[in-house]
Backbone bond lengths (Angstrom), bond angles and torsions (degrees), N, CA, C in turn:
res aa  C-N    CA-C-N  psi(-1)  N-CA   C-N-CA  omega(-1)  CA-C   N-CA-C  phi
1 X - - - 1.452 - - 1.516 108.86 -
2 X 1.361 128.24 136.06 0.984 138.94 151.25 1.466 146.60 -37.68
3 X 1.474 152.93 42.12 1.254 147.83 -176.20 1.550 111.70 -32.14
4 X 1.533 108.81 114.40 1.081 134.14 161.13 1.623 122.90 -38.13
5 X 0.993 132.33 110.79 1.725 113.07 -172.99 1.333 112.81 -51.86
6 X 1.501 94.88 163.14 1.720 106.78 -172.09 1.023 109.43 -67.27
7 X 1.651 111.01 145.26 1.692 110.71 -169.17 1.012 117.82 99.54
8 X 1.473 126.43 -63.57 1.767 125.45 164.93 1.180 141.39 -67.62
9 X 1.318 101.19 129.02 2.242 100.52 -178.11 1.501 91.50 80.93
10 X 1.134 146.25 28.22 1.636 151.94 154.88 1.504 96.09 82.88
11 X 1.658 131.64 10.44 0.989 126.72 174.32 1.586 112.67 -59.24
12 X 1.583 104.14 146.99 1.251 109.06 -166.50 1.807 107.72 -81.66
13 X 1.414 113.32 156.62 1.769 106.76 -171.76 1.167 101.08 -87.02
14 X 1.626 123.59 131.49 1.482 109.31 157.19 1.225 161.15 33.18
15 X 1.095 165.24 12.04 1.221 128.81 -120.21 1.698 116.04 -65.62
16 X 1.402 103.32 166.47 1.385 94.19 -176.29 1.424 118.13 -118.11
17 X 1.273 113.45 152.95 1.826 132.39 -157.69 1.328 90.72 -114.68
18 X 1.778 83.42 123.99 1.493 107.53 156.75 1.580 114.04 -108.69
19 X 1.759 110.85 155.51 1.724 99.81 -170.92 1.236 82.33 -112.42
20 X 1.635 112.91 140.07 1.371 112.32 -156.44 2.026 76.70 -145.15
21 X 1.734 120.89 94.75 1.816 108.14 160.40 1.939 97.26 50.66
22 X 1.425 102.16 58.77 1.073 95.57 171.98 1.375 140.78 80.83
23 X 1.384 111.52 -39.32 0.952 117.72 -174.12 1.945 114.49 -109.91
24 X 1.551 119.93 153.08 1.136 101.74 175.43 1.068 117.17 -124.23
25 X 1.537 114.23 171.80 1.897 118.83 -120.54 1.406 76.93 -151.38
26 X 1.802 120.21 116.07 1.585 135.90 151.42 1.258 133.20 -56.78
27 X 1.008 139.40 79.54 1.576 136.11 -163.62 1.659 98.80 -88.25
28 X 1.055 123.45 158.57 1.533 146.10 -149.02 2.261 86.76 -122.18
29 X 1.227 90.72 130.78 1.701 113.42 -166.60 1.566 92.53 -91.21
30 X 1.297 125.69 -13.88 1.581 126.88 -170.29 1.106 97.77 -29.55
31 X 1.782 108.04 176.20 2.007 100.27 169.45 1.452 85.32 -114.20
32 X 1.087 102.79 179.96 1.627 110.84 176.29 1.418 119.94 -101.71
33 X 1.212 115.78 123.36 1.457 109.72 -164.61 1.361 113.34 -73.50
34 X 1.787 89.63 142.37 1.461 107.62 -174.72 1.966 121.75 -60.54
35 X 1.173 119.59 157.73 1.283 118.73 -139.88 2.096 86.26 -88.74
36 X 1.139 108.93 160.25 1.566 107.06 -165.14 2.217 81.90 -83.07
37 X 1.270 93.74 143.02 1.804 104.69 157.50 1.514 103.70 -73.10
38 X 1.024 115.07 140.36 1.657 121.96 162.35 1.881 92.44 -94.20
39 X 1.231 83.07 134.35 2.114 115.75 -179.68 1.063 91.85 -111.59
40 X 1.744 87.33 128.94 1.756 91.66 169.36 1.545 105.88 -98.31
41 X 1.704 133.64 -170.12 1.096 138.48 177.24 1.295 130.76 -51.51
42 X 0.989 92.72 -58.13 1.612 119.54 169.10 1.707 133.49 -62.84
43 X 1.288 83.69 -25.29 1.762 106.96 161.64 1.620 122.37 -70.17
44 X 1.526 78.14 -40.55 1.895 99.06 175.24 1.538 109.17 -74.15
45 X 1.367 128.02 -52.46 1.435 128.52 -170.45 1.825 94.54 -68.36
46 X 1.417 96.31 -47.59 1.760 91.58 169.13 1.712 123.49 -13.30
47 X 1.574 78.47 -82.40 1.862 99.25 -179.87 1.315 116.94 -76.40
48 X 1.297 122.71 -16.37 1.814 116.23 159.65 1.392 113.57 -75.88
49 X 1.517 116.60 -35.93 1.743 106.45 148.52 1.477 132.65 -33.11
50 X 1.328 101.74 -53.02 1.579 112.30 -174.14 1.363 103.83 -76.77
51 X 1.285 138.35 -64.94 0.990 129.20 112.07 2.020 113.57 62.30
52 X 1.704 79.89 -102.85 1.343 87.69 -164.15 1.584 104.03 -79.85
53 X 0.948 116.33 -15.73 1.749 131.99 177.65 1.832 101.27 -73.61
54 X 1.126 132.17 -56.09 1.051 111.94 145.73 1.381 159.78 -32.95
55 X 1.635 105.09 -46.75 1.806 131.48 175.71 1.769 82.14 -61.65
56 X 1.663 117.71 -53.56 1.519 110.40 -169.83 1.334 128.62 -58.45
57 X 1.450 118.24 -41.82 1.509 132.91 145.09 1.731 124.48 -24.93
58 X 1.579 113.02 -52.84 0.951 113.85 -175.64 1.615 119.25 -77.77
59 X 1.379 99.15 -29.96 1.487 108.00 -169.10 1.652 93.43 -84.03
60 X 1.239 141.88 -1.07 1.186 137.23 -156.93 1.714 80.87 -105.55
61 X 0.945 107.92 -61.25 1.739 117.11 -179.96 1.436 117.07 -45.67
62 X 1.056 116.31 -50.05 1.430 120.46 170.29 1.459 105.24 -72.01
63 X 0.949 148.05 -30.95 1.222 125.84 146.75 1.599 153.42 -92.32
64 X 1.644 93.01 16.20 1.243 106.38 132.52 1.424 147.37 -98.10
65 X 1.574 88.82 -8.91 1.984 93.19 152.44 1.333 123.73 -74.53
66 X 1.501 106.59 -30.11 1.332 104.08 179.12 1.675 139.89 -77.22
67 X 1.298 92.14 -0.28 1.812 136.74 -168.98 1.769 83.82 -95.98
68 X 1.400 117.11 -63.66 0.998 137.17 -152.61 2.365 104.74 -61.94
69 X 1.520 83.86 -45.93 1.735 105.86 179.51 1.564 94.01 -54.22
70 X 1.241 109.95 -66.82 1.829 130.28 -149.36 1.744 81.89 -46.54
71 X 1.718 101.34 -64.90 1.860 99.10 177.89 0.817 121.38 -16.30
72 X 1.195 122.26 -77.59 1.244 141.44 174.25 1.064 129.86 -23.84
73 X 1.476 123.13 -63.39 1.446 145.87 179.42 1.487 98.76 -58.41
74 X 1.367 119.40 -45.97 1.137 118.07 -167.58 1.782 119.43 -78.20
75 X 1.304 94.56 -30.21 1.662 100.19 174.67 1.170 92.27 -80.57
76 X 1.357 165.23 -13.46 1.532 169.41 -127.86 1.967 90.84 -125.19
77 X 0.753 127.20 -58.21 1.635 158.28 -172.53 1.773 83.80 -49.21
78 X 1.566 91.66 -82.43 1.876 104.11 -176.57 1.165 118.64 -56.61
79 X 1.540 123.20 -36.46 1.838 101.16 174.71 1.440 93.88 -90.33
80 X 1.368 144.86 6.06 1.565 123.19 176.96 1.527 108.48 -82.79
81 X 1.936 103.05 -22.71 1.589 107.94 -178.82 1.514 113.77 -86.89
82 X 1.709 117.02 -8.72 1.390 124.80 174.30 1.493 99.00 -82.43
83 X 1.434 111.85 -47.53 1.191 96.29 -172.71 1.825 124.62 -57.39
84 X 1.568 97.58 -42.71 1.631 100.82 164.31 1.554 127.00 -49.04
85 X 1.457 99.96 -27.56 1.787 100.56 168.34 1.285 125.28 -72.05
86 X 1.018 105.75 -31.06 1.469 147.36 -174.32 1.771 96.44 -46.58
87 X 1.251 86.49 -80.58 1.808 117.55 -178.82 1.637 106.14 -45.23
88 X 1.460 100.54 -51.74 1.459 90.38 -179.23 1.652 142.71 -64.37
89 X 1.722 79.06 -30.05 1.558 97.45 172.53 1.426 119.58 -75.01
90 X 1.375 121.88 -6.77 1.061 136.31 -165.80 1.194 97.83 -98.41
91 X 1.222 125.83 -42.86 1.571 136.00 -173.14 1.706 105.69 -66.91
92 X 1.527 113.01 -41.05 1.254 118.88 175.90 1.946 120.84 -72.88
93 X 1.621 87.18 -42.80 1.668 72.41 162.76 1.510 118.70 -70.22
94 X 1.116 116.71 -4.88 1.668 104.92 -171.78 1.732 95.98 -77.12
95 X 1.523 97.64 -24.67 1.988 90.29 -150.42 1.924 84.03 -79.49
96 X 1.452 105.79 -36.99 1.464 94.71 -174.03 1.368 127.11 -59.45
97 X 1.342 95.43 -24.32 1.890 97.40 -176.90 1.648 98.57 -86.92
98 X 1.298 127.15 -19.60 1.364 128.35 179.05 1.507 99.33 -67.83
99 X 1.530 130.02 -33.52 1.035 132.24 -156.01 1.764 90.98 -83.66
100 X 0.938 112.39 -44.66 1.589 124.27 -161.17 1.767 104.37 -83.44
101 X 1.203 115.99 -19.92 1.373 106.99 162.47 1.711 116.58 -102.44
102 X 1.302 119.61 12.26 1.481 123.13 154.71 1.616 113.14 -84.34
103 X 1.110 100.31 -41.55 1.677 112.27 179.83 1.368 115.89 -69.33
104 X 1.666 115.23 -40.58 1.663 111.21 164.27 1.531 103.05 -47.01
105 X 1.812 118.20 -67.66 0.959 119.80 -150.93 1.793 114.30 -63.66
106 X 1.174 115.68 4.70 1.360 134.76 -176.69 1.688 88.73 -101.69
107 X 0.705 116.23 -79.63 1.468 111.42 175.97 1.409 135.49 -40.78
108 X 1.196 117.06 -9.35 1.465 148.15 -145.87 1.856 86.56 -120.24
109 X 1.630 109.80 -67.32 1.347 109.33 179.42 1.481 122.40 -53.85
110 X 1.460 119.02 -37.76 1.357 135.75 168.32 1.725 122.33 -49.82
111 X 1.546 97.61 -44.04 1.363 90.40 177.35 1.778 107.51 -83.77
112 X 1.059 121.70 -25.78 1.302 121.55 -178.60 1.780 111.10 -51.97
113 X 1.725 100.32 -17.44 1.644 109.46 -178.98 1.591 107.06 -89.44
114 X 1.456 113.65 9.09 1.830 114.87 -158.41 1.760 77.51 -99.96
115 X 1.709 93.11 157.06 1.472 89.18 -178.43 1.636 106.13 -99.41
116 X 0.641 117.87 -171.34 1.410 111.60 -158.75 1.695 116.52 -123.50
117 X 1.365 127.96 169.79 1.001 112.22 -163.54 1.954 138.37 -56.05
118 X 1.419 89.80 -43.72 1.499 108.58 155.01 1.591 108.89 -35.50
119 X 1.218 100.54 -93.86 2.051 120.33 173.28 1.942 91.75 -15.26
120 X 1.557 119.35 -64.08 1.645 107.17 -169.76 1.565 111.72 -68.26
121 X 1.232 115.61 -40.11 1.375 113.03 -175.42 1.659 111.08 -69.11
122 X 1.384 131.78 -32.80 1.372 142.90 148.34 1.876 102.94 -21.76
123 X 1.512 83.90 -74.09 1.793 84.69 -167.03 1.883 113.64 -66.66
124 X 1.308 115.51 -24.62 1.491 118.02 -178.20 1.633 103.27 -59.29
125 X 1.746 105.99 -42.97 1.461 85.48 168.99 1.325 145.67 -79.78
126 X 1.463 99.53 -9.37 1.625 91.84 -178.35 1.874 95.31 -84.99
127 X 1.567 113.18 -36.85 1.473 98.19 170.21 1.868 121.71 -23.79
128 X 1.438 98.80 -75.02 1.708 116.65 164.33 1.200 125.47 -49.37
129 X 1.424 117.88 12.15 1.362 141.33 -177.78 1.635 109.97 -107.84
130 X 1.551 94.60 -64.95 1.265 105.32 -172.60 1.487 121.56 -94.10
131 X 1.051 113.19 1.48 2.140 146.02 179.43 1.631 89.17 13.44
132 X 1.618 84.92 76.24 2.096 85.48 155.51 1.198 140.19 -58.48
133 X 1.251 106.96 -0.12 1.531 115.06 -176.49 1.333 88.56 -73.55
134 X 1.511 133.29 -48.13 1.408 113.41 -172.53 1.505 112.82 -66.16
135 X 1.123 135.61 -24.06 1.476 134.98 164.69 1.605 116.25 -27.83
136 X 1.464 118.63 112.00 1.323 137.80 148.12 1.513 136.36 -54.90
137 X 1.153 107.42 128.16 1.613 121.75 -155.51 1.959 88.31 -87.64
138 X 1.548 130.13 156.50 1.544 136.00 163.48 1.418 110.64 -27.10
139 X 1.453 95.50 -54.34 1.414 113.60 -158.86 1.483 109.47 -49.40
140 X 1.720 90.25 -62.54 1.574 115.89 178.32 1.514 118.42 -24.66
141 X 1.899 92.48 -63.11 1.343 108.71 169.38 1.446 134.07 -48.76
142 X 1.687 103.78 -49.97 1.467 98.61 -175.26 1.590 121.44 -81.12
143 X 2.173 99.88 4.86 1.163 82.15 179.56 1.634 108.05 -114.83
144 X 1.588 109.70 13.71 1.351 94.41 144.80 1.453 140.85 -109.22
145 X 1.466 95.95 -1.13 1.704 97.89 161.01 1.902 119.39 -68.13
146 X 1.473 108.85 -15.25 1.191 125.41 -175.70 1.982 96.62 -76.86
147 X 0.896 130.61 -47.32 1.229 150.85 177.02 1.665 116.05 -53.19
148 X 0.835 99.30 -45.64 1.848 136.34 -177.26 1.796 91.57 -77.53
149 X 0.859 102.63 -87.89 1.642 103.94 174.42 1.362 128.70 -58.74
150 X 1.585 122.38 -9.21 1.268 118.33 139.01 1.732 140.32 -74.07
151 X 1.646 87.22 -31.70 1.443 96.38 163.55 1.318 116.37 -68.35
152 X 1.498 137.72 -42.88 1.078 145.13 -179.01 1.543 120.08 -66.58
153 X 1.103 110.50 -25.56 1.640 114.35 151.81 0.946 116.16 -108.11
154 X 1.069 130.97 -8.49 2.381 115.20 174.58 1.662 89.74 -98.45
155 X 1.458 139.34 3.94 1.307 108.83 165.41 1.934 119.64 -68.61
């Protein structure tokens, strides 16, 4: 297999050989660490300013997410309790229209007992046949046979 040169593909560099009387000597590729900056005071209160202007930023944020959650939960709460109203009323129109298509069908059976047009026009004629209006009431009767039998003896 091939080794990639040092430096590439995160392969590590070499180390490098010194010839030291023959013999050879591993030196370490480390880098040498960079020299510390001297900070002055004011640099420091600087960035503990920013600093603390930041820490304030964040904590302001987190508690406006957390303002933000509670919302949430709480509008979550109200459409879960609309939705339960929701459901119920839904449940009730079902029973009402269940109610209202037993009652057609009750109504439905009832007229199937009505007689029908034929059956009325049948009976209109023998009505117009038999014209009850001329029909005599007991009374009628007994009070012209009463009449009849007075004439028939007071002649």
């Amino acid at each position: 297999m091939v080794e990639p040169p040092p430096g590439m593909f995160g392969a590590k560099p070499a180390p490098k050989e010194e010839k030291k009387g023959g013999l050879f000597v591993i030196k370490s590729s480390k880098p040498k660490a960079a020299p510390i900056p001297s900070v002055t005071p004011a640099e420091v209160a600087a960035l503990s300013g920013r600093l603390r202007v930041i820490e304030e930023r964040i904590y302001n944020l987190r508690r406006k997410s957390q303002v933000t959650d509670q919302n949430m939960l709480m509008h979550n709460k109200k459409i879960a309790g609309n939705i339960r109203d929701l459901d119920s009323d839904i449940k009730e129109l079902r029973m009402d229209i269940e109610d209202i298509r037993s009652v057609m069908q009750q109504i439905i059976s009832e007229m199937k007992k009505f007689a029908s047009r034929n059956d009325v026009d049948i009976i209109k004629k023998y009505v117009d046949l038999w014209e009850p209006l001329n029909f005599v009431t007991r009374n009628e009767v007994d009070k012209i046979v009463r009449e009849k039998i007075t004439e028939i003896h007071g002649k």
